[in-house]
KESE-38169 format. One record per residue: residue number from 1; z, x, y of N, C-alpha, C, O in turn. Coordinates in pm, 1 decimal. Layout:
N
+-----+----------+----------+----------+----------+----------+----------+----------+----------+----------+----------+----------+----------+
| pos |      n_Z |      n_X |      n_Y |     ca_Z |     ca_X |     ca_Y |      c_Z |      c_X |      c_Y |      o_Z |      o_X |      o_Y |
+-----+----------+----------+----------+----------+----------+----------+----------+----------+----------+----------+----------+----------+
| NUM |        Z |        X |        Y |        Z |        X |        Y |        Z |        X |        Y |        Z |        X |        Y |
...
+-----+----------+----------+----------+----------+----------+----------+----------+----------+----------+----------+----------+----------+
# end
This chain:
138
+-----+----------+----------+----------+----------+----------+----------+----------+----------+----------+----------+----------+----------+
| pos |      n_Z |      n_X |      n_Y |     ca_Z |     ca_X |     ca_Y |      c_Z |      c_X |      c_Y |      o_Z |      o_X |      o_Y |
+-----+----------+----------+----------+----------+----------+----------+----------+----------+----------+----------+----------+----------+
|   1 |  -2851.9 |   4408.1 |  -8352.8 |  -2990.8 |   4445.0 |  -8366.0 |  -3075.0 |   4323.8 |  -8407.4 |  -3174.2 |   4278.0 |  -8350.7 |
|   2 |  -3020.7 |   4286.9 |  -8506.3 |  -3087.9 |   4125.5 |  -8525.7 |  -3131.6 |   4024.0 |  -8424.5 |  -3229.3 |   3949.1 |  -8426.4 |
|   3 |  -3063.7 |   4034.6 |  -8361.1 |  -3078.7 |   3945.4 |  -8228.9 |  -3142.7 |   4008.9 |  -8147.4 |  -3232.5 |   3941.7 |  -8096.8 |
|   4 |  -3134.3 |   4131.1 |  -8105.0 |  -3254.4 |   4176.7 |  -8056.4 |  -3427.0 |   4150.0 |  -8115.4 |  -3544.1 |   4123.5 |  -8088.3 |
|   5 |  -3389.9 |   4161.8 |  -8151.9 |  -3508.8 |   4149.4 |  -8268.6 |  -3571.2 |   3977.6 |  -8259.6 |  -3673.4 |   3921.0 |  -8220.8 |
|   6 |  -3466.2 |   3948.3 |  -8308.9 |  -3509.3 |   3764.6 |  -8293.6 |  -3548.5 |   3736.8 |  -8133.2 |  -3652.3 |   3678.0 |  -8102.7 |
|   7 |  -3460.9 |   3782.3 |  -8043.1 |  -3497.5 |   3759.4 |  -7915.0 |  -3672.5 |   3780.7 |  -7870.5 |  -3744.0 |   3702.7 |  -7807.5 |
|   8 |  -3706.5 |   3916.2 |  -7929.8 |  -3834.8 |   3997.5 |  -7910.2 |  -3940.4 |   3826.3 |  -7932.7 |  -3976.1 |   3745.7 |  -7846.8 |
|   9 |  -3959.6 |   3826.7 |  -8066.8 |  -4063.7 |   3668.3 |  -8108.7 |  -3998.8 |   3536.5 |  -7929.6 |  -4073.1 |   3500.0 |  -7838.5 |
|  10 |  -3864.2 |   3507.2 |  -7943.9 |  -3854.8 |   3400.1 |  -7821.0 |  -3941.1 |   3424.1 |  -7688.2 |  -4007.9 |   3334.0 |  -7637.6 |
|  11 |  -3930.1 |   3615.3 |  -7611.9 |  -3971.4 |   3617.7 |  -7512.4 |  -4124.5 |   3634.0 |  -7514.5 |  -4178.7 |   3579.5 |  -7418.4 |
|  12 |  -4206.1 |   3694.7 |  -7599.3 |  -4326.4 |   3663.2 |  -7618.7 |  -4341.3 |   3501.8 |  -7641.0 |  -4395.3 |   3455.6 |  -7540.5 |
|  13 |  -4322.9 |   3435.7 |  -7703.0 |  -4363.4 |   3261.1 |  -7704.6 |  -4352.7 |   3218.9 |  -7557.6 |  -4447.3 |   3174.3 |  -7492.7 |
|  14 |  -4199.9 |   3241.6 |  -7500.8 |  -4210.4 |   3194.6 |  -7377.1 |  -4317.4 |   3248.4 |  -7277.2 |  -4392.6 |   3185.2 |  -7203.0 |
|  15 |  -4306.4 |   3353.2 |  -7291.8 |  -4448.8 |   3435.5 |  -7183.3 |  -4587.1 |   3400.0 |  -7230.0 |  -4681.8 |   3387.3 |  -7152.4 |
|  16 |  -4593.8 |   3386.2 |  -7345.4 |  -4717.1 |   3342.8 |  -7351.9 |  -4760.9 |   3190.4 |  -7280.4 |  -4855.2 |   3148.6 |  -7213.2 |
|  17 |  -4659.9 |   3146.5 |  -7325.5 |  -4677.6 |   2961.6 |  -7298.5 |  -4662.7 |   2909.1 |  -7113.0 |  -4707.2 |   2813.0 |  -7050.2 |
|  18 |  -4561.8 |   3050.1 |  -7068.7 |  -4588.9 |   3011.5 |  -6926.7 |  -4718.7 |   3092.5 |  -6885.4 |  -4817.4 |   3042.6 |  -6831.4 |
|  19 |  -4707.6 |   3182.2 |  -6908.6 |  -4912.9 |   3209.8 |  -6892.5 |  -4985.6 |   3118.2 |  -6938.7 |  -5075.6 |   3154.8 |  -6863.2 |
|  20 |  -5033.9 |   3028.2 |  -6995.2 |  -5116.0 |   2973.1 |  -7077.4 |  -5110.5 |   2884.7 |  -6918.9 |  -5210.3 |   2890.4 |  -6847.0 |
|  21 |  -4968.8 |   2793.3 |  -6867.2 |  -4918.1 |   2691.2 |  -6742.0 |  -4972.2 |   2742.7 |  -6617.2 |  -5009.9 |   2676.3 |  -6520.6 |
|  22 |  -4971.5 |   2906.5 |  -6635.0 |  -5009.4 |   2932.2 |  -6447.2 |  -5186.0 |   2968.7 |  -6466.2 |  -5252.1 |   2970.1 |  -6362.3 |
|  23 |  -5251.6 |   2995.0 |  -6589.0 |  -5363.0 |   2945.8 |  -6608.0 |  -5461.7 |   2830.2 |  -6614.8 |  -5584.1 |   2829.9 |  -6628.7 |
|  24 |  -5354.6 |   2711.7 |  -6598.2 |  -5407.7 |   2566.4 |  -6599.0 |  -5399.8 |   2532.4 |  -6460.9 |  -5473.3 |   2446.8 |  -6411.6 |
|  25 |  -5284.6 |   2616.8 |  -6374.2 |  -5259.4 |   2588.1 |  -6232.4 |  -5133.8 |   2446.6 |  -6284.8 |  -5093.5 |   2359.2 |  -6208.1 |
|  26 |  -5103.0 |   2458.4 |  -6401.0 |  -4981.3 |   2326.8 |  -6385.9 |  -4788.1 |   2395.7 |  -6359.6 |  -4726.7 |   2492.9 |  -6403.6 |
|  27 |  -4745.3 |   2253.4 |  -6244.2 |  -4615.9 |   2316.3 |  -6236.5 |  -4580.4 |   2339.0 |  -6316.2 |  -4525.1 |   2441.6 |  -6276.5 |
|  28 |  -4540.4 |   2332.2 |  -6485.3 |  -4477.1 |   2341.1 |  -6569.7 |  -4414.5 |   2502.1 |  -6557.1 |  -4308.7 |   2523.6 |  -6616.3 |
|  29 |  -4461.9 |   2584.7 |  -6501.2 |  -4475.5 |   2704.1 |  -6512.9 |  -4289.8 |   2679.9 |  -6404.9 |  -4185.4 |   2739.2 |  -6432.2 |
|  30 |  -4303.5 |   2610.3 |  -6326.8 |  -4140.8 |   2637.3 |  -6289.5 |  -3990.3 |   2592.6 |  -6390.5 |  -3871.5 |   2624.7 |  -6385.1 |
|  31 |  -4085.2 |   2489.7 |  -6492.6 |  -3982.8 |   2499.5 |  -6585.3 |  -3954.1 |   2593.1 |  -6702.9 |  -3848.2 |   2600.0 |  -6765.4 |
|  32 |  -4072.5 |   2668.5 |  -6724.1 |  -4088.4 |   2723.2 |  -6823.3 |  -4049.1 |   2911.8 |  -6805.9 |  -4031.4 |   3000.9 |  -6889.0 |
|  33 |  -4048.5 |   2908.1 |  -6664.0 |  -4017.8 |   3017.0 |  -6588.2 |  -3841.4 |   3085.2 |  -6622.5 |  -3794.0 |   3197.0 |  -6642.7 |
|  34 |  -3784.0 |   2932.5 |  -6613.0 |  -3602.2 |   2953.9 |  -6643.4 |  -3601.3 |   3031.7 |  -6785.3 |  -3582.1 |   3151.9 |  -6804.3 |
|  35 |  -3622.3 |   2949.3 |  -6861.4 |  -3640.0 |   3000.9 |  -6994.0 |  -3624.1 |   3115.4 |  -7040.5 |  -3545.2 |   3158.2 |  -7124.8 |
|  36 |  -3781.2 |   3210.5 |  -6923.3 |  -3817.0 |   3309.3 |  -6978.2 |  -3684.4 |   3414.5 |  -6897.9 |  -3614.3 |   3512.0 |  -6924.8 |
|  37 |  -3697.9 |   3362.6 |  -6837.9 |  -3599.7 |   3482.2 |  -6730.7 |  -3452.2 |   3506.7 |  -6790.2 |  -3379.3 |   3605.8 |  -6794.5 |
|  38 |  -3438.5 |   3359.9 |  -6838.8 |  -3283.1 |   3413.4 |  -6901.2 |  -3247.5 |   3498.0 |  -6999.9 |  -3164.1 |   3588.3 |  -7005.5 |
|  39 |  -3354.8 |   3436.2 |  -7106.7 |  -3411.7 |   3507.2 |  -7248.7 |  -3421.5 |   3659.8 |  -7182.9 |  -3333.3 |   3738.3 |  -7217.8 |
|  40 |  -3507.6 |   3699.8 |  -7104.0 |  -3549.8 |   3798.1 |  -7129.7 |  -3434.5 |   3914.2 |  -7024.8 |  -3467.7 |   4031.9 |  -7011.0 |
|  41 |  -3296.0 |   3857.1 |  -6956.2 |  -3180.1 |   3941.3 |  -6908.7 |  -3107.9 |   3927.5 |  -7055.7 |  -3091.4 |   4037.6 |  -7108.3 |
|  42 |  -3068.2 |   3832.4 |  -7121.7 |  -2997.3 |   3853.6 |  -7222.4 |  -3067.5 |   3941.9 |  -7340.3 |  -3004.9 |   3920.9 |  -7444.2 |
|  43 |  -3124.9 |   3990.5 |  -7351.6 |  -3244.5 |   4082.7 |  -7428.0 |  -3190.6 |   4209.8 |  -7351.3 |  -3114.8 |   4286.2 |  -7411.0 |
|  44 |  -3221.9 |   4230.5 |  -7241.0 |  -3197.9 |   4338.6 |  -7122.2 |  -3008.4 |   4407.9 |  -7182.0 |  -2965.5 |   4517.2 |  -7219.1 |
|  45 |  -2970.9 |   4322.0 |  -7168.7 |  -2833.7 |   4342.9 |  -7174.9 |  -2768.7 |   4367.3 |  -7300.6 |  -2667.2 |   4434.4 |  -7319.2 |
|  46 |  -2824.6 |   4317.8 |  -7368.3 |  -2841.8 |   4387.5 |  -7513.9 |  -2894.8 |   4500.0 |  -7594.7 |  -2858.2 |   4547.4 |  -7702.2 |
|  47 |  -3009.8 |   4535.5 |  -7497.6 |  -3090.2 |   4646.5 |  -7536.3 |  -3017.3 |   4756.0 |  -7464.2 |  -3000.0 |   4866.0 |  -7516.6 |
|  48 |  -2973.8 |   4725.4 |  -7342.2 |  -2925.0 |   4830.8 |  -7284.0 |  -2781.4 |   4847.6 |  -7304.5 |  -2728.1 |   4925.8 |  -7225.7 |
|  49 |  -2673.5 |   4768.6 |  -7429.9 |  -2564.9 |   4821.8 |  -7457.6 |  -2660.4 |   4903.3 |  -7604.5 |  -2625.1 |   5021.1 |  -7611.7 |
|  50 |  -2727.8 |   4880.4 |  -7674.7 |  -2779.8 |   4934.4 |  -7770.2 |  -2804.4 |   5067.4 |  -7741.2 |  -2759.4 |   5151.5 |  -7819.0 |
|  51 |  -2881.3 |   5110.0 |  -7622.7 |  -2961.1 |   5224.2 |  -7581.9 |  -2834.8 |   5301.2 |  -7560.7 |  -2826.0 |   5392.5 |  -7642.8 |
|  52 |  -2729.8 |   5294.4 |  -7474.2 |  -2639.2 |   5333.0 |  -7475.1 |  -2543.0 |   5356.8 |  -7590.0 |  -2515.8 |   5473.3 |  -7619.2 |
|  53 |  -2487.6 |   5253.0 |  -7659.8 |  -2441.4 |   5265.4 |  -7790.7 |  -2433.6 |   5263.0 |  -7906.2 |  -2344.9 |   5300.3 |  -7983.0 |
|  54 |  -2561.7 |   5202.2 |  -7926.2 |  -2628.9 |   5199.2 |  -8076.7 |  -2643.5 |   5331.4 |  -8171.2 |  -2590.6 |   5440.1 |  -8148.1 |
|  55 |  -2718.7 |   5302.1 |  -8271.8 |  -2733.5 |   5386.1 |  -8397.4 |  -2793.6 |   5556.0 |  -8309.6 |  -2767.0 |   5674.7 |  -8328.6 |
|  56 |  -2871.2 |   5490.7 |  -8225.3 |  -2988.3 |   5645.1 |  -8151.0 |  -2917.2 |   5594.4 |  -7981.2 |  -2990.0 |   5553.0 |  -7891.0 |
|  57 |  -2842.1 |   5601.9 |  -7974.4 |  -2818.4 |   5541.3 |  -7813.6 |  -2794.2 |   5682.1 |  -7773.9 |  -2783.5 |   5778.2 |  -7850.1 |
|  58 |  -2784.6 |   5681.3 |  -7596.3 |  -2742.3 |   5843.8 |  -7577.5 |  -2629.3 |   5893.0 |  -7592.3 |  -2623.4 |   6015.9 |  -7593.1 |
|  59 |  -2505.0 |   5815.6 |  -7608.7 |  -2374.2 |   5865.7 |  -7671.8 |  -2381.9 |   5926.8 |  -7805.1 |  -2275.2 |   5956.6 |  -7858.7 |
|  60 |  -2512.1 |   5954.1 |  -7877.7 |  -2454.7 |   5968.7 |  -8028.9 |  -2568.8 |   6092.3 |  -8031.4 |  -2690.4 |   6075.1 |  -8021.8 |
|  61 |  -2497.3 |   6225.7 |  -8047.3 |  -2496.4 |   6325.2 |  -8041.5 |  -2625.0 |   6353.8 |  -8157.7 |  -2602.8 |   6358.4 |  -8278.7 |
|  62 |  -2741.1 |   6369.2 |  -8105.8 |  -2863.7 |   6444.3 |  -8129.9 |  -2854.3 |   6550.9 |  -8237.6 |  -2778.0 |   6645.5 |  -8218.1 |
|  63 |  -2938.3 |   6542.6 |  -8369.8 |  -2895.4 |   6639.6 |  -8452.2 |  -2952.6 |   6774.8 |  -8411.2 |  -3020.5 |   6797.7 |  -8311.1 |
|  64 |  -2920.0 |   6846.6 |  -8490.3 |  -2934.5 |   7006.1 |  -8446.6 |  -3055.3 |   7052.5 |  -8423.2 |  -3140.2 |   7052.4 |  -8512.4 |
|  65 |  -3075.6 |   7090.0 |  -8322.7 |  -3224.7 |   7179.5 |  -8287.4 |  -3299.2 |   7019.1 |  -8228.9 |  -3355.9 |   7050.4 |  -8124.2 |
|  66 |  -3308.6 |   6952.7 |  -8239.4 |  -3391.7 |   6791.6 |  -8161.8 |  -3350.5 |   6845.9 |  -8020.8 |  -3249.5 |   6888.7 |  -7964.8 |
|  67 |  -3510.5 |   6816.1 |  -7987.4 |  -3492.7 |   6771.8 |  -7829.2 |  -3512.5 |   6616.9 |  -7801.5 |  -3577.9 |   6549.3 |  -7880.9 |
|  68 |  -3469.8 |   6575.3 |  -7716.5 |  -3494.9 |   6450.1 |  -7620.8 |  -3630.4 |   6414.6 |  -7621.9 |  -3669.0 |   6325.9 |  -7698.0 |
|  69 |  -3739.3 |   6497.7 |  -7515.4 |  -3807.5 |   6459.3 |  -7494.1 |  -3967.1 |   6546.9 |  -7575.5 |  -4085.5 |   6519.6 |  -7556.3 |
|  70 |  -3913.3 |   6640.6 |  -7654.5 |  -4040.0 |   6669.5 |  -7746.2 |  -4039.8 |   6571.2 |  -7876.9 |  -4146.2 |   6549.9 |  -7935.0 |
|  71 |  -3915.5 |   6510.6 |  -7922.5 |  -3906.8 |   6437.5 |  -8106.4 |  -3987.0 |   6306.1 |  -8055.7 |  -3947.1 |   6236.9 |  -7962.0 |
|  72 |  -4072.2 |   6287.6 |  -8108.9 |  -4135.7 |   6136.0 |  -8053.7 |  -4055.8 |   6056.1 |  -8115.7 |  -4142.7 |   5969.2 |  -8109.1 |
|  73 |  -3988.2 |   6014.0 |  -8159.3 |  -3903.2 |   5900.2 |  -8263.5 |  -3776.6 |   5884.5 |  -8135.8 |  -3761.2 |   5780.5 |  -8071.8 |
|  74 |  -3702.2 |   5996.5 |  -8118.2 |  -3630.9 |   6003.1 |  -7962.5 |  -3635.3 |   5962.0 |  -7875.8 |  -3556.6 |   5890.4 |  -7813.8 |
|  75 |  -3786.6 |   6023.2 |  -7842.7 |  -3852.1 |   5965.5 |  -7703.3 |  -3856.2 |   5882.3 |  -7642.6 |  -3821.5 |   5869.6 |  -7525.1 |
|  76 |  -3928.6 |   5763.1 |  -7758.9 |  -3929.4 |   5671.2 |  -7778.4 |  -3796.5 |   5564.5 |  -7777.8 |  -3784.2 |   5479.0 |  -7690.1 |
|  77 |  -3745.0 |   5574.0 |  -7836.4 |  -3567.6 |   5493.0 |  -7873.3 |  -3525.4 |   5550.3 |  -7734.8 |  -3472.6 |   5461.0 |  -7668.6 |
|  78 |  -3529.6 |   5643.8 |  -7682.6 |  -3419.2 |   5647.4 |  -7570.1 |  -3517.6 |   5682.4 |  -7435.6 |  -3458.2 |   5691.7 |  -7328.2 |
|  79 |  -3632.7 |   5697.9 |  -7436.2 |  -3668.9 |   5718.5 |  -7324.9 |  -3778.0 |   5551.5 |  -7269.2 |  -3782.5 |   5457.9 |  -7189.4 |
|  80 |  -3834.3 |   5605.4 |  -7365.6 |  -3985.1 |   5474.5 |  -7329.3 |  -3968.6 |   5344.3 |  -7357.6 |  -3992.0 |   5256.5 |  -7274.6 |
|  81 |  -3937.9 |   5327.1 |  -7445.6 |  -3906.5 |   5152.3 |  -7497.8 |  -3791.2 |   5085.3 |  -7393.2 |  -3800.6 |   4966.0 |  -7364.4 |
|  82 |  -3680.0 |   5169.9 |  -7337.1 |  -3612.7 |   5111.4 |  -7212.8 |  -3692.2 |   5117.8 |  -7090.9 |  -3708.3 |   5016.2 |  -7023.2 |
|  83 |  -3734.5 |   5211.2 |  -7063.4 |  -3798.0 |   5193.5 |  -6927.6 |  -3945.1 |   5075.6 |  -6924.3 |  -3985.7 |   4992.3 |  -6843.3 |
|  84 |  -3987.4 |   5121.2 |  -7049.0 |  -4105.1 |   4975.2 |  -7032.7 |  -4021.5 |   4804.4 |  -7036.4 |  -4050.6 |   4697.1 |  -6983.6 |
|  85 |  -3910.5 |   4848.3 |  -7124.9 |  -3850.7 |   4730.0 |  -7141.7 |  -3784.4 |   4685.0 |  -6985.1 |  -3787.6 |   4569.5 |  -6942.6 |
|  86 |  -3747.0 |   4758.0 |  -6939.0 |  -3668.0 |   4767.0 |  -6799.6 |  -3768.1 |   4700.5 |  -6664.4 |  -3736.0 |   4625.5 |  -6572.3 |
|  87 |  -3879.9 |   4755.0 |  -6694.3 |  -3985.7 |   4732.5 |  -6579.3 |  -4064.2 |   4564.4 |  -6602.3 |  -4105.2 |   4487.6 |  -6515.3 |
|  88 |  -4063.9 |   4550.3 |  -6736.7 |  -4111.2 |   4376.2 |  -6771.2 |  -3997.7 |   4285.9 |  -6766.7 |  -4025.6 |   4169.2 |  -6793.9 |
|  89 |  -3881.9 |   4310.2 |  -6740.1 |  -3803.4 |   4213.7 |  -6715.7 |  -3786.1 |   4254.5 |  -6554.3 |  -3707.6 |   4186.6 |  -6488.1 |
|  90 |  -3837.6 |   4332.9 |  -6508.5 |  -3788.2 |   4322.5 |  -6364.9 |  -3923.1 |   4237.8 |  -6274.4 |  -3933.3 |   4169.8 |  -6172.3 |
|  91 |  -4012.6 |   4289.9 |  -6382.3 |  -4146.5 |   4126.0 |  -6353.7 |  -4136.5 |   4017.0 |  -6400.5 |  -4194.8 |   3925.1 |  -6343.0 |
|  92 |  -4071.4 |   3994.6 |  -6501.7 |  -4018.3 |   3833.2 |  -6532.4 |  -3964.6 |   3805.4 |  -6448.0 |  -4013.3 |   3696.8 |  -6416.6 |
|  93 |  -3838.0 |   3845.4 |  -6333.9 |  -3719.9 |   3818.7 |  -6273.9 |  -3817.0 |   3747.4 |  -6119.3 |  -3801.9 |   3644.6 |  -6053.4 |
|  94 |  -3926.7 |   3876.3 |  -6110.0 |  -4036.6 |   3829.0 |  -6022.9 |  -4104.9 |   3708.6 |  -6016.9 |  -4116.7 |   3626.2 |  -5926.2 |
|  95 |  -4145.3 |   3713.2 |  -6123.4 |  -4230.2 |   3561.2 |  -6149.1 |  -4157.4 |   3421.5 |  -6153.6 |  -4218.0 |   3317.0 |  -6129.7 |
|  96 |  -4033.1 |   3425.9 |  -6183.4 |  -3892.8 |   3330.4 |  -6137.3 |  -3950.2 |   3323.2 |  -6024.0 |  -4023.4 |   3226.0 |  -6005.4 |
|  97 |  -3939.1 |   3391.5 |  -5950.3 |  -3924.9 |   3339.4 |  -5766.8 |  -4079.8 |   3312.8 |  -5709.0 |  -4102.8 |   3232.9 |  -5618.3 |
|  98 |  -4179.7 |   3390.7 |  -5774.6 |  -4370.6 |   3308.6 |  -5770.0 |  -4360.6 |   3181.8 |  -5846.2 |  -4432.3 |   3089.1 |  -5808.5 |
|  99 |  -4303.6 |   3168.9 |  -5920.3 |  -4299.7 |   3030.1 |  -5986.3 |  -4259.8 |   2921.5 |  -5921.1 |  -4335.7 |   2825.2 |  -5932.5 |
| 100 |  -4169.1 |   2907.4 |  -5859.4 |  -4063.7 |   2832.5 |  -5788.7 |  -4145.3 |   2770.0 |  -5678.0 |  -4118.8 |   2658.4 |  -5633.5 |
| 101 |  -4272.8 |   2865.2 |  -5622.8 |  -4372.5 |   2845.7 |  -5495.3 |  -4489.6 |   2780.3 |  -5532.3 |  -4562.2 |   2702.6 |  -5470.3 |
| 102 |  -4497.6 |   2854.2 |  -5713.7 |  -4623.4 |   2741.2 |  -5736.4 |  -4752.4 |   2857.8 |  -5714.0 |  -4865.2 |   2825.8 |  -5751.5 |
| 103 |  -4730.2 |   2985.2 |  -5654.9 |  -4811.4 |   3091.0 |  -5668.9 |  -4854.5 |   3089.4 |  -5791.9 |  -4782.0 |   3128.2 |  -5883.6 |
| 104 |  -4958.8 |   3051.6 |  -5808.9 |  -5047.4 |   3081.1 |  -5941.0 |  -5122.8 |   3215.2 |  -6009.1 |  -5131.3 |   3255.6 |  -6125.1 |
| 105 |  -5169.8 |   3260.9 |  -5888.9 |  -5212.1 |   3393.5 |  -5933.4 |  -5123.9 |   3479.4 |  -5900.2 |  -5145.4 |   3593.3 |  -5941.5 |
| 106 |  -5023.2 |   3461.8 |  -5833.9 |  -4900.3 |   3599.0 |  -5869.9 |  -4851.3 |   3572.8 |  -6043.1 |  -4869.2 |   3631.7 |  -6149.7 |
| 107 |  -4811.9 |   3503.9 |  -6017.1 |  -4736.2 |   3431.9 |  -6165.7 |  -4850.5 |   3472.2 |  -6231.2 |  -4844.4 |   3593.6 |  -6211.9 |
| 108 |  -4953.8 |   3452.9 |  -6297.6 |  -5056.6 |   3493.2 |  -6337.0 |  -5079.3 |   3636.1 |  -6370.8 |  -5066.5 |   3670.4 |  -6488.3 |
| 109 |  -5110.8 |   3720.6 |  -6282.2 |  -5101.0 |   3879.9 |  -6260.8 |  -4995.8 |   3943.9 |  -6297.6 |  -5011.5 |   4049.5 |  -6358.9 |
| 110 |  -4864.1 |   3895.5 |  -6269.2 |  -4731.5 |   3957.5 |  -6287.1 |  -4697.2 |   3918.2 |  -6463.8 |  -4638.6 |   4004.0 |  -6529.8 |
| 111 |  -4730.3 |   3810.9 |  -6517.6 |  -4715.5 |   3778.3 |  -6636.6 |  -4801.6 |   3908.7 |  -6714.4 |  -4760.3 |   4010.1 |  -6770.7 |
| 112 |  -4921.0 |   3862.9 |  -6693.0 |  -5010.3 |   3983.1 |  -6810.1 |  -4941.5 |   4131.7 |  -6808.5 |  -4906.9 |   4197.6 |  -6906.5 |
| 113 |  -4929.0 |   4173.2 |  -6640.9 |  -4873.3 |   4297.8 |  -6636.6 |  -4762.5 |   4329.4 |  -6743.7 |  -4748.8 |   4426.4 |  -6818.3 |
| 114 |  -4679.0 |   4201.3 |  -6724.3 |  -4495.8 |   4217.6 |  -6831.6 |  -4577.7 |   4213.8 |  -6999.1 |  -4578.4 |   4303.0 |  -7084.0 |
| 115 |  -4625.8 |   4110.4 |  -7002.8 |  -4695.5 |   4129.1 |  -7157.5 |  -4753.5 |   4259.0 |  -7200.1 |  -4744.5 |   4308.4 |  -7312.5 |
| 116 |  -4834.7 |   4324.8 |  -7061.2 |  -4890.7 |   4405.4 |  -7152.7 |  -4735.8 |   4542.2 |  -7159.4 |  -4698.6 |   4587.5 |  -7267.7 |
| 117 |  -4690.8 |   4571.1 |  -7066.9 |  -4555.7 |   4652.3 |  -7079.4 |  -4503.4 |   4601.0 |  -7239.3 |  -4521.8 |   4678.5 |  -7333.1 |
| 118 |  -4444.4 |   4479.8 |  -7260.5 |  -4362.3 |   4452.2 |  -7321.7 |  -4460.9 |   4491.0 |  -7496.3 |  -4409.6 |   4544.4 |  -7594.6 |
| 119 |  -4595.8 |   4446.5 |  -7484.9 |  -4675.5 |   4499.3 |  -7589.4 |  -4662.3 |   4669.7 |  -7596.7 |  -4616.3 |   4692.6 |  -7708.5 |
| 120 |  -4675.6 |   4751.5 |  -7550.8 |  -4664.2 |   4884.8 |  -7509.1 |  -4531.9 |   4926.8 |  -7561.6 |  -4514.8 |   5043.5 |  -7596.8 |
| 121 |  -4440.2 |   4840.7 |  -7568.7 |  -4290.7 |   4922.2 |  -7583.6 |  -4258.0 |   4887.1 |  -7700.6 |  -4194.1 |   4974.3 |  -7759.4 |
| 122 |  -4282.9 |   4760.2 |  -7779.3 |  -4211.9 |   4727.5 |  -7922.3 |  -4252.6 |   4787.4 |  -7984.4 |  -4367.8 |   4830.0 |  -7977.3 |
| 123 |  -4129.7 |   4824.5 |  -8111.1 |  -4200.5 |   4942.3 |  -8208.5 |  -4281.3 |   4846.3 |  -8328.5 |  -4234.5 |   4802.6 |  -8433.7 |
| 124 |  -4396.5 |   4833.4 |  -8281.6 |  -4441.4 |   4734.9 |  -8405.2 |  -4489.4 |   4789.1 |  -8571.7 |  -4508.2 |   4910.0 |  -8558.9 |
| 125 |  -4508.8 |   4760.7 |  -8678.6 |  -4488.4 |   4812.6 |  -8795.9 |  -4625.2 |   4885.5 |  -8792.3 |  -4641.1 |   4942.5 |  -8900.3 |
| 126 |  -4692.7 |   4898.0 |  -8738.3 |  -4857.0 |   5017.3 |  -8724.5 |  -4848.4 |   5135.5 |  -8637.3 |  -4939.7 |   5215.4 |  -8616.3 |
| 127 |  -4697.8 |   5139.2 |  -8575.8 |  -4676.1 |   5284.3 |  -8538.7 |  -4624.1 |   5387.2 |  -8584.0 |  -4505.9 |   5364.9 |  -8610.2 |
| 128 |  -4656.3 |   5496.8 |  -8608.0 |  -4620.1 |   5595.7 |  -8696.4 |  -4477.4 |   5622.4 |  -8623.4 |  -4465.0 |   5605.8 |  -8502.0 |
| 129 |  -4383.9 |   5659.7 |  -8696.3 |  -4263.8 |   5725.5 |  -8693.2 |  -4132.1 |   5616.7 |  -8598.6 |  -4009.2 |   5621.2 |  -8603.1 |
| 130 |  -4233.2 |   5520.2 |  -8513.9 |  -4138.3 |   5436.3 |  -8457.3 |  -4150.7 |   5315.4 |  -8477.7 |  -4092.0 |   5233.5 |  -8407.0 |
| 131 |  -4237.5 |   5276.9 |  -8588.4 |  -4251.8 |   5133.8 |  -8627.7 |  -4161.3 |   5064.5 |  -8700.3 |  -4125.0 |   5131.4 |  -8797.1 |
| 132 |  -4111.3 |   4962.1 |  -8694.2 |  -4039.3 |   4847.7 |  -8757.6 |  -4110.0 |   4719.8 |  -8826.7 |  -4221.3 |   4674.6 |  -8799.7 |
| 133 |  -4039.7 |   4684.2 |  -8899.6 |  -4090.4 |   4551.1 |  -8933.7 |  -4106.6 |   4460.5 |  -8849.4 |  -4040.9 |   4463.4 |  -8745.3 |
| 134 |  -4187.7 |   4370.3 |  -8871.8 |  -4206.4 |   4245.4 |  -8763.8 |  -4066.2 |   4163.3 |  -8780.6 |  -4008.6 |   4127.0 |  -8678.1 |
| 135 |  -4006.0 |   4131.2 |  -8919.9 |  -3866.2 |   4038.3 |  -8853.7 |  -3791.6 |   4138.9 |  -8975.8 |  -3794.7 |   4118.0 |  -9097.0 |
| 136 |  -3715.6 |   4268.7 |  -8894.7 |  -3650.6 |   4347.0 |  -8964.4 |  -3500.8 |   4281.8 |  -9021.8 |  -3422.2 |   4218.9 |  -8951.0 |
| 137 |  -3484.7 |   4308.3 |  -9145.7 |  -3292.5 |   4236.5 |  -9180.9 |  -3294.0 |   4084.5 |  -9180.0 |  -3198.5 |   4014.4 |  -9146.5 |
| 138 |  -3445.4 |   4029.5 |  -9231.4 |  -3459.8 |   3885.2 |  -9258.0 |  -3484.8 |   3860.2 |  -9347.0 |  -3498.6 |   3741.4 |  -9376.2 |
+-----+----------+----------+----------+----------+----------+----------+----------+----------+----------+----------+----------+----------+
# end
């Protein structure tokens, strides 16, 4: 979880900083592109042995009377935070290959889109019932 967590601060810096590159129109954005893409499958692959096997993953048997998709704390942990998480790394993976061309306004468009997903899904410490600390177990 820690590392999840630590990962979360890396892939925002990197996304920000290659947005900041396909806003200047500078190549840097193809180096800065690797970065993000790797960061943000090893995040993927982590979150999704978590979602699966973690503390709230779907192997671990729901207490009595909880539903899935009415407990917002649930919902959330197993429904929404993967699928938003799921859909901004499948636009990072995108912007790898607009990057590579030097497409500026794909890279551009496809970035904000993942930021704003990836803003949308962290449980940040101002949400009721699913908020966390900003650097939780530090």
């Amino acid at each position: 979880m820690h590392l999840h967590n630590l990962l979360r601060w890396v892939i925002l810096i990197l996304l920000l900083l290659t947005l900041v590159q396909a806003l200047r129109k500078s190549p840097a954005i193809q180096k800065l592109s690797l970065p993000l893409l790797i960061t943000a499958h090893i995040m993927l692959l982590i979150g999704l042995y978590q979602w699966i096997f973690g503390r709230y993953g779907l192997t671990t048997p729901l207490p009595e009377g909880i539903s899935r998709m009415k407990d917002p704390f649930y919902r959330f942990y197993q429904i929404e935070h993967p699928t938003l998480m799921i859909l901004a790394t499948v636009l990072i993976t995108i912007v790898r290959g607009k990057a590579k061309k030097l497409n500026y306004k794909a890279v551009t468009g496809l970035l904000v889109a993942a930021l704003l997903l990836l803003m949308a899904g962290i449980p940040w410490p101002f949400r009721e019932i699913v908020g966390r600390a900003l650097f939780p177990g530090m």
